[in-house]
MARDO-217165 format. One record per residue (C-alpha): residue number from 0; x, y, z; residue in three letters. Coordinates in steps of 0.001 Angstrom, whole numbers, plus 500000, padded with zeros to 6 digits. Layout:
N
NODE   n      X      Y      Z res
NODE NUM      X      Y      Z ala
...
END
This chain:
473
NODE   n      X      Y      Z res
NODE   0 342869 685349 428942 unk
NODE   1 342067 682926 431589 unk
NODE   2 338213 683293 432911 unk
NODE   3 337717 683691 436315 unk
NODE   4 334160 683763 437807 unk
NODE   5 332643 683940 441209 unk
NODE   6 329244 682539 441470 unk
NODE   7 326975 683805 444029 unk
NODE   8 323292 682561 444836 unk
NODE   9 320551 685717 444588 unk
NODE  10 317432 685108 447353 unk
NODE  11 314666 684142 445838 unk
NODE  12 312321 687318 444883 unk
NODE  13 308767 687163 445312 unk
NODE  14 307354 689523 442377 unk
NODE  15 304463 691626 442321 unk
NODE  16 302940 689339 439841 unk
NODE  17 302738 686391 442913 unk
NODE  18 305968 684437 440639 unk
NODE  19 309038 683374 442712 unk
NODE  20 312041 683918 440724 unk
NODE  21 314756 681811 441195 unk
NODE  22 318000 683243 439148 unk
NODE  23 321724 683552 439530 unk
NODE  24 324652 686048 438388 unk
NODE  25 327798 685817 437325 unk
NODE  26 330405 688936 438896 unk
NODE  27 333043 688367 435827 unk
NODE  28 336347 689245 437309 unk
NODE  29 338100 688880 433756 unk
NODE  30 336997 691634 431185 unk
NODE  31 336146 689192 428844 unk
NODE  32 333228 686142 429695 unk
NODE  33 334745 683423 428103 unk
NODE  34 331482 681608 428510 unk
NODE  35 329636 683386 426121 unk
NODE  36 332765 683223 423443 unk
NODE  37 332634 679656 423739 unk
NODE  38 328937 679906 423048 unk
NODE  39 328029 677504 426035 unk
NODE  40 324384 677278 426568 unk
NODE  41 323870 679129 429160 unk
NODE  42 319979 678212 430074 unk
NODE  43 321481 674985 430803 unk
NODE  44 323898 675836 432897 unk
NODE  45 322569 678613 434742 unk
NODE  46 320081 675545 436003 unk
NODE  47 322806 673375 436976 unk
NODE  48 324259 675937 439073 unk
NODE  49 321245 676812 441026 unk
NODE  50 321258 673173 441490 unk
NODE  51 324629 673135 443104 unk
NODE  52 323957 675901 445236 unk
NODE  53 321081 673797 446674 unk
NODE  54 322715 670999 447166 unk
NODE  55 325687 672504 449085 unk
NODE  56 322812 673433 451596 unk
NODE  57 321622 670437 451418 unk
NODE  58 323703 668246 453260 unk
NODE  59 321487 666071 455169 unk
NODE  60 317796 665021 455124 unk
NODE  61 317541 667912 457821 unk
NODE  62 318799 669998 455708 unk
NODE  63 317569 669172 452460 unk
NODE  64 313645 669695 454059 unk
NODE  65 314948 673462 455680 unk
NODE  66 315929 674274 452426 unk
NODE  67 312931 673300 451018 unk
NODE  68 311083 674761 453657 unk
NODE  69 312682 678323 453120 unk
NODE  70 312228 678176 449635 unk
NODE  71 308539 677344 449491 unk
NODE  72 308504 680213 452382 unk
NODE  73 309815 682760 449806 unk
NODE  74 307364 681673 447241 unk
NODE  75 304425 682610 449326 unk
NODE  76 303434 679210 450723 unk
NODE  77 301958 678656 454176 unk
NODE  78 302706 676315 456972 unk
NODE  79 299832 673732 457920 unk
NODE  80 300509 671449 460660 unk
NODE  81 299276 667562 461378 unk
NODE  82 297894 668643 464728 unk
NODE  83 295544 671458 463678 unk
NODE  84 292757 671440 461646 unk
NODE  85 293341 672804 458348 unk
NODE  86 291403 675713 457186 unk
NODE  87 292042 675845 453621 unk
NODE  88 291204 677948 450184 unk
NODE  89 290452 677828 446726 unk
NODE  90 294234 679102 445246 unk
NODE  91 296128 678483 448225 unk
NODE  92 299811 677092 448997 unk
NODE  93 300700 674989 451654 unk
NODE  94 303540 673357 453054 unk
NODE  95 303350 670703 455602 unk
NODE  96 306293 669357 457487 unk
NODE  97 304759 666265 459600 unk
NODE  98 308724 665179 460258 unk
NODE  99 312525 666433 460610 unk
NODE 100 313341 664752 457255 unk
NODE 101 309656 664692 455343 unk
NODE 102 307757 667361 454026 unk
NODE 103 305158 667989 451516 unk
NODE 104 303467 670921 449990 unk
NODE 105 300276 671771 448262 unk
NODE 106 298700 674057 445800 unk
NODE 107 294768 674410 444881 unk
NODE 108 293294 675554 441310 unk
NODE 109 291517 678966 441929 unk
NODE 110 288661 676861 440476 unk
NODE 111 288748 673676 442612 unk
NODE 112 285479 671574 443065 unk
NODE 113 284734 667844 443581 unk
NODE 114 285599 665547 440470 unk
NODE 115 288567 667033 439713 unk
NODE 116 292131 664958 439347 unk
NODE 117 294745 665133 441859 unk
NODE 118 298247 665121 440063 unk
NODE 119 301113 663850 442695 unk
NODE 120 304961 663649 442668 unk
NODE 121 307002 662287 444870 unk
NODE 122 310722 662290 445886 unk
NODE 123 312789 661420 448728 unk
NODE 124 315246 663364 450764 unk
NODE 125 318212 660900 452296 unk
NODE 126 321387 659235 449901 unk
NODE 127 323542 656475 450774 unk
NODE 128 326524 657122 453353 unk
NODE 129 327155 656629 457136 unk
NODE 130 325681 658165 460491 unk
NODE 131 327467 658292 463611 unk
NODE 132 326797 655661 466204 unk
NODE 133 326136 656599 470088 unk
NODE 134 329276 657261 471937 unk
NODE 135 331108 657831 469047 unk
NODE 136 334457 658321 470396 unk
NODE 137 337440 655834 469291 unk
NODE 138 341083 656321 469830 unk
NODE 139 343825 654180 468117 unk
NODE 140 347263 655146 469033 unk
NODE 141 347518 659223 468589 unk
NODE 142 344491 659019 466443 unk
NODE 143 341001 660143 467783 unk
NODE 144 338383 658610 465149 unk
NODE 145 334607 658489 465545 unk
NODE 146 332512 655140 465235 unk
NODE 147 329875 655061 462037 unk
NODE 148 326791 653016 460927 unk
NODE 149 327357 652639 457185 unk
NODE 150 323360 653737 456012 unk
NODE 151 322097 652450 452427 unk
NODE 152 324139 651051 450321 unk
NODE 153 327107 653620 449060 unk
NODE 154 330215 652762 447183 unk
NODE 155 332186 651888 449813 unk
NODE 156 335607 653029 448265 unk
NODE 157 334661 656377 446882 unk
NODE 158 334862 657400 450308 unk
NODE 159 338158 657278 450921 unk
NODE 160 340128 660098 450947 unk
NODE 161 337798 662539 450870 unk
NODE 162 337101 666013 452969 unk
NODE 163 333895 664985 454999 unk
NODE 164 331710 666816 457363 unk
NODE 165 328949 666262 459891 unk
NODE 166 324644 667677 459554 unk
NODE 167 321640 666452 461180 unk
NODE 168 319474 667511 464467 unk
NODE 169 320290 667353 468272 unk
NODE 170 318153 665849 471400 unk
NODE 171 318874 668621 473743 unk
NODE 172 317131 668484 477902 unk
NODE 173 314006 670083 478547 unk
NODE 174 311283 671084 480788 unk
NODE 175 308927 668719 479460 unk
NODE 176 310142 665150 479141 unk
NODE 177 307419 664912 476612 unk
NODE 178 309391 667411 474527 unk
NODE 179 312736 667841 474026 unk
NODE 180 314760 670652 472546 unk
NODE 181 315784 670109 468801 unk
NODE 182 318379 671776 467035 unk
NODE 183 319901 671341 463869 unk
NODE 184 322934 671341 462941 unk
NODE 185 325510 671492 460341 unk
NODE 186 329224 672231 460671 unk
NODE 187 329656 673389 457200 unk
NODE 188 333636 672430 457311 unk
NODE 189 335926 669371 456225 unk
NODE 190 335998 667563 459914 unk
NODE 191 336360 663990 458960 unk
NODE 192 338396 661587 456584 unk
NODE 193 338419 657711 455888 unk
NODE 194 342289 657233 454853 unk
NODE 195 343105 654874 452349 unk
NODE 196 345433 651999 453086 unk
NODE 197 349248 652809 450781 unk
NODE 198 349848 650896 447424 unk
NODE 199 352968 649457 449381 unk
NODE 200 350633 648082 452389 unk
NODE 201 348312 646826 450638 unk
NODE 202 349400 645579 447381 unk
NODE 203 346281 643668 446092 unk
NODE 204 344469 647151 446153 unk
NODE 205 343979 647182 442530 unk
NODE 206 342885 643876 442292 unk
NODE 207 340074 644547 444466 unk
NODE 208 339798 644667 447955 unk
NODE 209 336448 644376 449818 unk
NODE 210 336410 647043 452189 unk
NODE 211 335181 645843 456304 unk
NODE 212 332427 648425 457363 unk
NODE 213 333422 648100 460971 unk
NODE 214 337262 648879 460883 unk
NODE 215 338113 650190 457185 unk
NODE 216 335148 652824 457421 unk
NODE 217 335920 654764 460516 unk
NODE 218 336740 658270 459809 unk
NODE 219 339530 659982 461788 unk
NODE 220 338674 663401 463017 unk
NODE 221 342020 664403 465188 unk
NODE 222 345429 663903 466210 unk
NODE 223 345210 662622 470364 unk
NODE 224 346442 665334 472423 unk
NODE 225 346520 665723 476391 unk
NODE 226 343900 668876 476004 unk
NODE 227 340801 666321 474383 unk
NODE 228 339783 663665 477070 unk
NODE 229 339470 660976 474644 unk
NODE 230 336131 660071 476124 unk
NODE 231 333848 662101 474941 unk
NODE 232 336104 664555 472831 unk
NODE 233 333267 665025 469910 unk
NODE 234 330438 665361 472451 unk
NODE 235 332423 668369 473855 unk
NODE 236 333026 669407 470260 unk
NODE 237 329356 669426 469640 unk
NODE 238 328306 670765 472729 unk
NODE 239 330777 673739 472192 unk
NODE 240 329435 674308 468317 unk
NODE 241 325630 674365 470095 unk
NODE 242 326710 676564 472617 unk
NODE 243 325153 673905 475741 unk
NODE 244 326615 671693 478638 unk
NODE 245 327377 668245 477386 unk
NODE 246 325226 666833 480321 unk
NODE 247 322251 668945 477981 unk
NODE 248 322542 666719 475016 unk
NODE 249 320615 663319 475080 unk
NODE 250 320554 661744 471347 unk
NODE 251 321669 663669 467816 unk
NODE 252 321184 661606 464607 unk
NODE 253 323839 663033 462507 unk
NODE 254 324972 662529 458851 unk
NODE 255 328681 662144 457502 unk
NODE 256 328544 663844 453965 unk
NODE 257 330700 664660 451179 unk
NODE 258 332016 667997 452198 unk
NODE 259 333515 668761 448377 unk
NODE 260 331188 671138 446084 unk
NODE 261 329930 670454 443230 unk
NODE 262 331406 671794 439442 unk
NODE 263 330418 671658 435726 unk
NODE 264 332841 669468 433861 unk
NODE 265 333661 668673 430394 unk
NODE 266 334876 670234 427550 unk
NODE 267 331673 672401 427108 unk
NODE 268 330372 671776 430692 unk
NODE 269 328471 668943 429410 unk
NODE 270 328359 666955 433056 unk
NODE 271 327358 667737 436477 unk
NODE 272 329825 665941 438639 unk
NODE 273 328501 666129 443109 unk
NODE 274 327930 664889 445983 unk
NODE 275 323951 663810 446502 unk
NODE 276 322619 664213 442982 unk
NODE 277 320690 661052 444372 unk
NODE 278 318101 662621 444830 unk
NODE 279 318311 666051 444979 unk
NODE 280 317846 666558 441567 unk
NODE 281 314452 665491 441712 unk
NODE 282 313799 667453 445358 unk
NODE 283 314932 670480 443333 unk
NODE 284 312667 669574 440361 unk
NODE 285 309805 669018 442348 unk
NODE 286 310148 672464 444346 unk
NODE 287 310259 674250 441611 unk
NODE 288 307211 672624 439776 unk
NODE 289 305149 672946 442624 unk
NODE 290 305809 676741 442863 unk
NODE 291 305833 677805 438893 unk
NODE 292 303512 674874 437754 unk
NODE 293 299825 676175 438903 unk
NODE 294 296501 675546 436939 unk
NODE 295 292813 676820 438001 unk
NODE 296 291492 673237 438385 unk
NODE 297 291997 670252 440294 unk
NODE 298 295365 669893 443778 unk
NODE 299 298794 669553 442697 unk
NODE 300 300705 667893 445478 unk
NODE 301 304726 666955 446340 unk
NODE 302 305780 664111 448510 unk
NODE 303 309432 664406 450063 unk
NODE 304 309950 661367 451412 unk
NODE 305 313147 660071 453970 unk
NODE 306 314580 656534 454458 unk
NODE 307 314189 655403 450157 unk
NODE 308 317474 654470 450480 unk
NODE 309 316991 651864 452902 unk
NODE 310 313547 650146 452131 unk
NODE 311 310980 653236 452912 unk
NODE 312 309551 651403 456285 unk
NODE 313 309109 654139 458640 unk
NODE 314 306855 656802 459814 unk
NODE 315 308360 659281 457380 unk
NODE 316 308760 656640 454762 unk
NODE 317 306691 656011 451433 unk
NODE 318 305705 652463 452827 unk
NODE 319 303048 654536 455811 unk
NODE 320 299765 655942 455844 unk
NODE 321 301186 659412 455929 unk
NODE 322 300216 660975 452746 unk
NODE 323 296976 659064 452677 unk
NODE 324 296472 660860 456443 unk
NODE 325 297273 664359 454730 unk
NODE 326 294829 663936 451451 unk
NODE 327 292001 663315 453636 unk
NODE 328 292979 666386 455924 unk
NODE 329 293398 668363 452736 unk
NODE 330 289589 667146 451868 unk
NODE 331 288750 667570 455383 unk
NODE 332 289965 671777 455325 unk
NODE 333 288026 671857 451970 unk
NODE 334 284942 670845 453450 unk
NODE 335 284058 667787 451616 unk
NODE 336 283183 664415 452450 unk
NODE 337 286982 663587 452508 unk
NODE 338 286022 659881 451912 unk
NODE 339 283777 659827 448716 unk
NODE 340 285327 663041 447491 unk
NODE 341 289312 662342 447879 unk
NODE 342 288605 658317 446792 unk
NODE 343 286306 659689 443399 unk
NODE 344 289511 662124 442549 unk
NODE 345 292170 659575 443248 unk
NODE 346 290915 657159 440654 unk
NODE 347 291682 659754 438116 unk
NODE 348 294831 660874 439447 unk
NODE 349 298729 660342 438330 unk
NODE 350 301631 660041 440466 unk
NODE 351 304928 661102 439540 unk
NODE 352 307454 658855 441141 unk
NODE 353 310614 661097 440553 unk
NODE 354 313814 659824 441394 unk
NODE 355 317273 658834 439544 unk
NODE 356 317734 656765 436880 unk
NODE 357 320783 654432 435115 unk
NODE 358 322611 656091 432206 unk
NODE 359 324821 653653 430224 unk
NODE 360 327945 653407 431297 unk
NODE 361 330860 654537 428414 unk
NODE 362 333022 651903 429347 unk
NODE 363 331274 648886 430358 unk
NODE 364 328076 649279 428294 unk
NODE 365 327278 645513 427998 unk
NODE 366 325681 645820 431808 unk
NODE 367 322981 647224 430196 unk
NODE 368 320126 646183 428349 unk
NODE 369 320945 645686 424121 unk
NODE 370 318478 648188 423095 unk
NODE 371 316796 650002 426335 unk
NODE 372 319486 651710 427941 unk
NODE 373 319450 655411 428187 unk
NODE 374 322613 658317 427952 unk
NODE 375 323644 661487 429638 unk
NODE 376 321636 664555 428417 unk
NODE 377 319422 662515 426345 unk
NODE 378 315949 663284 428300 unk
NODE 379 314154 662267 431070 unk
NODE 380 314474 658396 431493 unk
NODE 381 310863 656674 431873 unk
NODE 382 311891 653416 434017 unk
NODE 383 310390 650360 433658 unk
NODE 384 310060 646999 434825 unk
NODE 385 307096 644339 434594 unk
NODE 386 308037 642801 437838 unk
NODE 387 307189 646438 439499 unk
NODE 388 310223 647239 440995 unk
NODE 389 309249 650252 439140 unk
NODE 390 305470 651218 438894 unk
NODE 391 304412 650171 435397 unk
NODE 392 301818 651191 433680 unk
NODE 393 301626 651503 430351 unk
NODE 394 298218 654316 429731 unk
NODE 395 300017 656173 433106 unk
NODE 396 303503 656232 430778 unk
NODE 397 301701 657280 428137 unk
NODE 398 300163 660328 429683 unk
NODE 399 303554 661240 430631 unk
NODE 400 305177 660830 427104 unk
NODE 401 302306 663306 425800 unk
NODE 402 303131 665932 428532 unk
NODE 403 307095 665509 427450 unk
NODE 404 305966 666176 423663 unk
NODE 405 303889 668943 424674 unk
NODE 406 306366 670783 427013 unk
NODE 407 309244 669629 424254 unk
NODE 408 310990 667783 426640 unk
NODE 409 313207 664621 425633 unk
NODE 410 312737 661042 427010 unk
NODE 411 313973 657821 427269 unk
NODE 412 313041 654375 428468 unk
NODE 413 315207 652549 430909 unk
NODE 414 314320 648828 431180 unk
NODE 415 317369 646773 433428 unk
NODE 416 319274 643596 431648 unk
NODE 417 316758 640526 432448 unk
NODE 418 319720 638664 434177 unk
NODE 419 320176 641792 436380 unk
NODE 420 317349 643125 438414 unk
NODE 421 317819 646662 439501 unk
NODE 422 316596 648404 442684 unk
NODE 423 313041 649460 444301 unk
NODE 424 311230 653397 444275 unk
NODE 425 309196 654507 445919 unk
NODE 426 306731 654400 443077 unk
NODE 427 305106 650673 443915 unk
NODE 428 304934 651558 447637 unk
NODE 429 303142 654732 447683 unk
NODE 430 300833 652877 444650 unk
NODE 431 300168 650186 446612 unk
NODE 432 298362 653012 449701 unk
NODE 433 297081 655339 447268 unk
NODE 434 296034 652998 444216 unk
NODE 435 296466 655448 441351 unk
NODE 436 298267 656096 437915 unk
NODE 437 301807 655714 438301 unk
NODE 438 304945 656024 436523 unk
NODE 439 308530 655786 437537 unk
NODE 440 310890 658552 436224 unk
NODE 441 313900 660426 436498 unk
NODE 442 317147 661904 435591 unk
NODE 443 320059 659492 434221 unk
NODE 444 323438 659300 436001 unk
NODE 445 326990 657636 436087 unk
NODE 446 328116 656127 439712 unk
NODE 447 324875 655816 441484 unk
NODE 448 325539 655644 445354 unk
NODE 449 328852 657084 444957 unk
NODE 450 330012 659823 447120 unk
NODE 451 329813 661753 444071 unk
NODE 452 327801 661310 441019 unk
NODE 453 328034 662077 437549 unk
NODE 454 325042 663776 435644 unk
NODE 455 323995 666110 432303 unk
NODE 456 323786 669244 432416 unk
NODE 457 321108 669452 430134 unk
NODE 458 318849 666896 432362 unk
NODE 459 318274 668823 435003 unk
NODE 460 316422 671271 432835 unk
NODE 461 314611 668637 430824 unk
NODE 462 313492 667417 434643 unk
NODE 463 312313 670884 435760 unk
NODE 464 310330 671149 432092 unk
NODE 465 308514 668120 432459 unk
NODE 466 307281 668457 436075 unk
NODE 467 306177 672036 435926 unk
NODE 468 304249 670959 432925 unk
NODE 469 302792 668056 434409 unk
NODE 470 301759 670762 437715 unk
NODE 471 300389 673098 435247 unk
NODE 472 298757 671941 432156 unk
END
């Protein structure tokens, strides 16, 4: 009998106890679930899946904070903003969202007082791809195209030939110059594709071709016909899908994304194969643990950071004074000396600097280290490097392999081939503000910075174990 499923996302439901519950059913449309005859896990997959459903939403930094913003909504946490003065309360939940594509939320112990540890993780919200320039409108022959900025560094090739669609916000007119209108805005719909040259064109394909971000990265979006002026035929497209006068919009910083949805793969649905997984697995992660992980004592804190991907300098990057600004504000509702108080606390805090890690590739595994390489569904990867690229510090990884064995939770240790340095986190900048415990950690995956990554199932929970343990014990 062949299964067929339909899988549909339940709101969140705040029970009477205070505890957000975050679940999903299955509507069997075959008499028989074949899932439990196979005797899948299901704990692990029922995770994955309310993974993919947030990443489908989350389709742009935008996005990814709304989503985060509803969900910490539904779980009973309230908006402070960096204007106000904060008036805050023993056992209290807090979100903050300082920028479009930042936010950050709080929690404090029931039984908060001076001397007690702050405990910090921190993620970050944007992924390699491209972003539409100004005047994006190209024609070549009876093609209408749109002109991109290739952001990060993606896999240039995977692309091509792909269903692709269009998030992000809009600078609309307004009364004050001071303040403009902003919308968001996703289309939600395959728009866009980057075509692939044919074999027979371009015969050294296979060989490898390096791709030209200028002319082999434009997407095409239409066929030219006499009813689009080929002027400004996608500023009328998004003024129509705003409902506004073109002359209304000013700016719009929007996103090209993967527009395919993620799936389980694998003989038993051992891999999570989608779009974003860097690093929205560890946005996910950290949402939950800041919800479900609570203790009495001590602030637990999250730090959704934008622009990782592209060196962290900016306002809403890890590399600013932001969350430095918002721990002494947090001190400051508490009514503390922020200083003495928030400076005493920090030097026995830990930061968790969450993002993705590398797991060994199957078929070229000698790009890895000989003996510190890390695999799919094998535990949460502890990522080091002596040169800080990644925080290290060995008593900070230590507390962190203790709160694994406690919570039961698998790990690994990720160190890159000496003749191959890897990338930067945002671990070493945000250490370098707020000097204080650090390690670098995250989930393992196959083709980093492609338009679709590869991941275990079984991670994602081992992720979601570890940082509610580290929020609550």
């Amino acid at each position: 009998m062949k299964e067929n499923l339909r899988i549909e996302r339940c709101h969140n439901t705040i029970l009477s106890t205070g505890e957000t519950r975050f679940a999903f059913y299955y509507v069997a449309v075959s008499q028989v679930n074949l899932r439990y005859a196979r005797g899948i896990n299901m704990s692990h997959n029922t995770i994955a899946l309310e993974l993919l459903s947030y990443i489908k939403a989350a389709t742009a930094p935008y996005q990814v904070v709304e989503e985060g913003i509803r969900t910490l909504k539904e779980a009973g946490f309230e908006e402070v903003k960096m204007k106000e003065s904060w008036k805050l309360k023993a056992g209290g939940a807090y979100y903050i969202k300082p920028y479009g594509t930042s936010l950050f939320a709080f929690t404090i112990g029931e039984d908060w007082k001076t001397g007690q540890n702050l405990r910090i993780a921190a993620a970050h919200t944007d992924h390699p791809g491209f972003r539409l320039k100004p005047n994006a409108e190209m024609t070549a022959g009876a093609y209408c195209k749109l002109n991109t900025e290739v952001y990060g560094g993606p896999i240039l090739n995977t692309w091509m030939d792909r269903p692709l669609s269009i998030a992000g916000r809009v600078a609309l007119k307004s009364k004050d110059p001071f303040h403009p209108e902003m919308r968001l805005i996703d289309f939600k719909k395959p728009l866009l594709t980057i075509p692939n040259l044919a074999i027979h064109i371009n015969r050294e394909v296979n060989k490898g071709v390096e791709l030209n971000k200028q002319t082999d990265t434009i997407p095409v979006i239409a066929t030219l016909k006499e009813s689009l002026n080929k002027n400004n035929f996608f500023i009328t497209y998004l003024a129509k899908e705003l409902e506004v006068n073109t002359e209304e919009i000013l700016d719009y910083d929007l996103y090209i994304y993967n527009a395919e949805e993620g799936s389980l793969i694998g003989m038993e649905e051992d891999f999570i194969s989608c779009p974003r997984l860097d690093n929205l697995t560890s946005v996910w992660a950290l949402l939950k643990g800041i919800i479900h992980g609570r203790r009495r004592e001590g602030i637990n804190f999250i730090a959704l950071y934008d622009n990782e991907e592209i060196g962290s300098r900016s306002k809403q990057g890890a590399d600013s004074a932001l969350l430095t600004i918002m721990l002494e504000k947090i001190y400051e509702g508490l009514l503390v000396d922020k200083r003495t108080s928030l400076y005493e606390d920090v030097s026995e805090g830990i930061l968790l600097s969450v993002d993705v890690a590398h797991g060994v590739h199957p078929n070229r595994p000698e790009k890895y280290d000989p003996v510190n390489y890390t695999k799919l569904n094998g535990g949460v990867v502890f990522k080091i490097d002596s040169n800080q690229k990644y925080t290290y510090d060995t008593e900070a990884i230590a507390v962190a392999q203790q709160i694994c064995q406690l919570c039961e939770v698998p790990y690994q240790k990720f160190v890159n081939r000496s003749d191959m340095p890897g990338g930067m986190t945002l671990g070493p900048m945000i250490s370098s503000w707020l000097p204080m415990k650090t390690v670098d950690l995250g989930v393992p995956l196959l083709g980093m910075h492609s338009s679709r990554e590869l991941m275990g199932t079984k991670d994602q929970e081992h992720l979601e174990k570890l940082i509610k343990g580290f929020f609550e014990l």
